[in-house]
C-alpha positions as CSV (number, residue, x, y, z in Angstrom):
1,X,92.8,67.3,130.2
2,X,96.2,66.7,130.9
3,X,97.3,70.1,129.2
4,X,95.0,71.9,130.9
5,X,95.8,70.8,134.1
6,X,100.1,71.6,133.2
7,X,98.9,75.1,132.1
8,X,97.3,75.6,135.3
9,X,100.5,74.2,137.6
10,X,102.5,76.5,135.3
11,X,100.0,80.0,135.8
12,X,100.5,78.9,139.8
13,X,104.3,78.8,139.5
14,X,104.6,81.3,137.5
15,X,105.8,84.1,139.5
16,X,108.8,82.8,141.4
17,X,109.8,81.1,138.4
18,X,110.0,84.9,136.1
19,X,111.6,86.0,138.9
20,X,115.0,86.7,136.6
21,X,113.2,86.9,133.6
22,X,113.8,89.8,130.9
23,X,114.3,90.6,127.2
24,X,112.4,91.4,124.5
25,X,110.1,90.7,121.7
26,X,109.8,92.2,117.8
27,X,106.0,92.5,117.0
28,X,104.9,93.0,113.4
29,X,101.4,94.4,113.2
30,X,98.7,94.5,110.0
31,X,95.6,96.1,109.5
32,X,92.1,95.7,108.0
33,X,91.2,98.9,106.9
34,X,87.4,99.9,106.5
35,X,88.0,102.6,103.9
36,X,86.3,102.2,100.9
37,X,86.1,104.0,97.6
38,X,83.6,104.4,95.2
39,X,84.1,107.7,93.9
40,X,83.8,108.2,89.7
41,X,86.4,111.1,89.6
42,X,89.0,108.5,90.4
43,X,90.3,105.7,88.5
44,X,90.0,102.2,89.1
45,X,94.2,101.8,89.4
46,X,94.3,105.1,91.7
47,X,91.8,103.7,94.2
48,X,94.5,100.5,93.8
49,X,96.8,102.3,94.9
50,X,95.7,104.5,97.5
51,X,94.5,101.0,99.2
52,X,97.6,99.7,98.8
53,X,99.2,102.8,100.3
54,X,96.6,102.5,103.3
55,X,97.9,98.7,103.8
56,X,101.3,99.7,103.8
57,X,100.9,102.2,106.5
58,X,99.2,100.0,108.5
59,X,101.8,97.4,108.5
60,X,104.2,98.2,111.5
61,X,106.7,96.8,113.7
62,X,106.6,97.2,117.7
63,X,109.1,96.0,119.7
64,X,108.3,95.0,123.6
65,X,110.9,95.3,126.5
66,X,109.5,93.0,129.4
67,X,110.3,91.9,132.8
68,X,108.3,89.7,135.4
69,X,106.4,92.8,136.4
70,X,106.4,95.7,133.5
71,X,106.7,96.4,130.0
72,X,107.0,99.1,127.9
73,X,105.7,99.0,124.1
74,X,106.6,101.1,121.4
75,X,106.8,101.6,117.6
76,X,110.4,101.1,116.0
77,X,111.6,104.4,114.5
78,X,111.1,104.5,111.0
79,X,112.9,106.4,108.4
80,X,110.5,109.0,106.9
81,X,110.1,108.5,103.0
82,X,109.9,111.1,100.5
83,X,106.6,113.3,99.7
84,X,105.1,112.8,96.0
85,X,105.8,115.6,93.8
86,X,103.5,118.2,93.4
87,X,101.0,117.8,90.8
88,X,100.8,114.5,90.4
89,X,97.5,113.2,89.3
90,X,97.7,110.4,92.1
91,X,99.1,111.8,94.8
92,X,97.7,110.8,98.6
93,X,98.3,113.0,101.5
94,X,98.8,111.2,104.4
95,X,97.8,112.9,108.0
96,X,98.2,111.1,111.6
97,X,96.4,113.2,114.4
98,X,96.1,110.3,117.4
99,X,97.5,106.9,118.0
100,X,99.9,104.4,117.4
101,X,101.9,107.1,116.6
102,X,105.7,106.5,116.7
103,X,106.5,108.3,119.9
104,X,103.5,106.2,121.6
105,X,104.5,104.4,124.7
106,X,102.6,101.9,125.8
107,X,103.9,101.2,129.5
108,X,102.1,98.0,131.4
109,X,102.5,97.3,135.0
110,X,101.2,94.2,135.7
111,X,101.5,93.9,139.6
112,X,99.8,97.1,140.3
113,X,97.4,96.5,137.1
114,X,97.7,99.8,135.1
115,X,98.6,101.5,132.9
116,X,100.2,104.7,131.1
117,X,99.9,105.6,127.7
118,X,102.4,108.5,125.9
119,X,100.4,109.3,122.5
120,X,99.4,112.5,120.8
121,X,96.3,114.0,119.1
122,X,97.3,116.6,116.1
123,X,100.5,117.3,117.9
124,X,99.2,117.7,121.7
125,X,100.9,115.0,124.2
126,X,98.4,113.0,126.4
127,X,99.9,110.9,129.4
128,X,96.6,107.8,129.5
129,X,96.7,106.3,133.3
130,X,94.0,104.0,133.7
131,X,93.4,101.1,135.1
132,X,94.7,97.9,132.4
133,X,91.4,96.0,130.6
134,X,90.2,92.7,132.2
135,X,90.7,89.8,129.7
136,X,88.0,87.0,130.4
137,X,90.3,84.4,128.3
138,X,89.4,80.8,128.2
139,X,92.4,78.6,127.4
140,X,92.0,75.3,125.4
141,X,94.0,72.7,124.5
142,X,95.0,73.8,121.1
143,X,98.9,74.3,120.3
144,X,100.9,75.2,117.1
145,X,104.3,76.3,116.6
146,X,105.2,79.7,115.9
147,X,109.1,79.9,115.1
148,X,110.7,77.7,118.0
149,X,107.8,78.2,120.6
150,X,105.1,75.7,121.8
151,X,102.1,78.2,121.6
152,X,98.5,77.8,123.1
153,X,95.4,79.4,122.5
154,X,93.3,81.3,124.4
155,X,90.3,83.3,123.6
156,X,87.9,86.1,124.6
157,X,84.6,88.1,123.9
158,X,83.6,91.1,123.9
159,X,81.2,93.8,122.6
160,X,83.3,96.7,121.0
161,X,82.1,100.1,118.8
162,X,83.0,99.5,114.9
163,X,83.2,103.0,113.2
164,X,83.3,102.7,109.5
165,X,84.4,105.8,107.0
166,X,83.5,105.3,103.0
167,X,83.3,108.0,100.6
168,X,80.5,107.5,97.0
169,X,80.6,110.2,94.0
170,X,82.7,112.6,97.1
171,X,80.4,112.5,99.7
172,X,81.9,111.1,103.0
173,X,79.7,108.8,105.2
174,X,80.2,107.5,108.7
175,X,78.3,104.4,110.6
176,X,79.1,103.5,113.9
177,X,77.7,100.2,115.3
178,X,78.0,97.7,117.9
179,X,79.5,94.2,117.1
180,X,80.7,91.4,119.1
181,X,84.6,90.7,118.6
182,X,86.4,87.4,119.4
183,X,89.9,87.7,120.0
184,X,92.0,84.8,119.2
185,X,95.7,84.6,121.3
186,X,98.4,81.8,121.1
187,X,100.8,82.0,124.2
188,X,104.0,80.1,125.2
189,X,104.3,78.8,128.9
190,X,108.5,78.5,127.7
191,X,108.7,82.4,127.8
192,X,107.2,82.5,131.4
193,X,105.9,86.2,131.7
194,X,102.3,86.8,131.8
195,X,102.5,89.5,129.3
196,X,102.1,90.6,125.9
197,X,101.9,93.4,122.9
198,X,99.9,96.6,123.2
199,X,97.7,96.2,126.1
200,X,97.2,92.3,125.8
201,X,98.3,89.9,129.6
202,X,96.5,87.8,131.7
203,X,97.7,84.5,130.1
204,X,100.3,81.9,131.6
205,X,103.2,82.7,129.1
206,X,104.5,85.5,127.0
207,X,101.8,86.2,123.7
208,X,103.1,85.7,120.4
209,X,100.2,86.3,118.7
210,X,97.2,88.1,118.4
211,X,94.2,88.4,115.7
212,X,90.7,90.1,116.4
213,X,89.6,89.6,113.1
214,X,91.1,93.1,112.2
215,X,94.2,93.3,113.5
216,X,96.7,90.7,113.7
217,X,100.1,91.2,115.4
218,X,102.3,88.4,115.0
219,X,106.1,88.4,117.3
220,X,109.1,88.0,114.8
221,X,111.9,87.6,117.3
222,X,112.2,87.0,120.8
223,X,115.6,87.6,122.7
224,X,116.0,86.4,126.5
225,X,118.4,87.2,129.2
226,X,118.2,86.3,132.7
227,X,120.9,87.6,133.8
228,X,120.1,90.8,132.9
229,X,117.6,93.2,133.7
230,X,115.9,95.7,130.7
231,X,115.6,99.3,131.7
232,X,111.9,99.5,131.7
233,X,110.8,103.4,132.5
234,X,107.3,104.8,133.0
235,X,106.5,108.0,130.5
236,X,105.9,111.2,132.9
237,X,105.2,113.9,130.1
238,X,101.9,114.4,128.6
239,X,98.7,116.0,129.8
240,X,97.4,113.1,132.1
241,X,94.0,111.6,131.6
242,X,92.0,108.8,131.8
243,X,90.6,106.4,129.0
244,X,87.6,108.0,128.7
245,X,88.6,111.3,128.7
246,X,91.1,110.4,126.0
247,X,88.8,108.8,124.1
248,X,86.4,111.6,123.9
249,X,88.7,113.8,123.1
250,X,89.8,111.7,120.3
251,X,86.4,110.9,118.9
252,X,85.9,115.2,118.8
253,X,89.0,115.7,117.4
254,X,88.6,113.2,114.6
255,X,85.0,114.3,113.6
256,X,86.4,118.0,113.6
257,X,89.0,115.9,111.0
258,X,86.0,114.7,109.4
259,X,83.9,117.9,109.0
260,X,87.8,119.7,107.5
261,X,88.4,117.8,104.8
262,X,85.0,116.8,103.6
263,X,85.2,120.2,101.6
264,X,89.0,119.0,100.5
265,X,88.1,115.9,99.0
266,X,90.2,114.3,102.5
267,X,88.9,111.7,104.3
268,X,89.1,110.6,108.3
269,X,90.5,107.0,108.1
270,X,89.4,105.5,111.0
271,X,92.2,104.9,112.8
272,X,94.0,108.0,113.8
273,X,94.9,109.0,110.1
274,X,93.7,111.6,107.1
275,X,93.8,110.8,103.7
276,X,93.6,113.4,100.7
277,X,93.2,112.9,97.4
278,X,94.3,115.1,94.0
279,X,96.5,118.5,94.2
């Protein structure tokens, strides 16, 4: 009871006490993929690797540049590595035509509660504004350590749309279904920003880590100035549109994707990316 009752007195002061707060945080980010293989033209070690390949790319680092206010989220730059040779019997062709990309921009601002998304679909710049997600967490009493940081735990709810992609003997099949997700956060009050990674806030302390059962994004490094304020900027270029409108467009442009490669022995991943196998 007692720790509930400090978290609140903290959330309270919270404002005036971030007042000179800045810096920035190092996310590293991991994916369960829903990609399965069951396909007798390939072998047991090339389906091994190809979901090893698939883990790999969906292990990523973010870093976050925060103040009391805003933030701005972003993949680090990564150094692009080289193509398999042609001809190679187990060679995966890798396609990424919508989000999460590494010129996406996540940009949060949390007094005016919305946001604005830089990402691209197969090359095409969108600019998301919307309006940021509302978070019904419920805090407990639960702590652990991660690194030097006192964390908490929160939780939430909610009802999300699961879209699964395998492929048997070359055919490709999709199911899409409704399941309820419970999102597990762990927060520290001693970095006093009510932020977090992606589009995660609402809590009385900076988030340090996230797991939906999915994904789980975990911060690495956290570096703090007061003095100092980051250079947090908005992104203006894009075609400007709203969630849904993006997420429409995404869900065409990934079934046109789908319908493509089905022909190519390719396959939609799920999550903004194309796989193909053979030549």
């Amino acid at each position: 009871m007692k720790t509930i009752v400090f978290i609140t007195v903290f959330f309270l002061s919270l404002v005036s006490y971030a007042q000179n707060f800045s810096g920035k945080a190092i996310y590293k980010t991991s994916r369960k993929s829903n990609f399965k293989i069951n396909n007798s033209d390939i072998s047991e070690k090339q389906a091994e690797d190809i979901q090893k390949r698939i883990q790999k790319m969906n292990q990523k680092t973010f870093t976050l540049q925060f103040d009391k206010t805003s933030s701005v989220y972003k993949e680090e730059a990564k150094i692009n590595t080289p193509k398999p040779k042609v001809g190679s019997s187990n060679r995966v062709m890798v396609m990424s035509f919508g989000g999460s990309g590494n010129g996406d921009i996540y940009y949060k601002n949390l007094q005016e509660k919305r946001f604005a998304n830089k990402t691209e679909i197969m090359g095409k710049v969108f600019l998301v504004k919307d309006s940021l997600p509302k978070f019904n967490w419920k805090l407990t009493s639960e702590t652990k350590n991660i690194g030097n940081y006192l964390c908490y735990k929160a939780t939430f709810e909610d009802e999300v749309e699961n879209r699964k992609v395998s492929m048997v003997n070359g055919e490709l099949k999709e199911i899409t279904e409704k399941v309820k997700v419970i999102t597990n956060a762990w927060y520290t009050p001693q970095v006093p920003v009510s932020n977090g990674p992606r589009d995660y806030y609402g809590l009385p302390g900076l988030i340090l880590e996230i797991n939906d059962g999915t994904n789980t994004i975990v911060c690495t490094e956290i570096t703090i100035d007061s003095s100092e304020k980051n250079t947090i900027k908005e992104p203006i270029k894009g075609k400007v549109v709203s969630q849904k409108e993006y997420q429409e467009i995404n869900r065409k442009k990934s079934k046109e994707m789908l319908e493509r490669f089905k022909s190519r022995k390719g396959v939609d991943m799920g999550n903004g990316t194309t796989i193909k196998m053979g030549g």
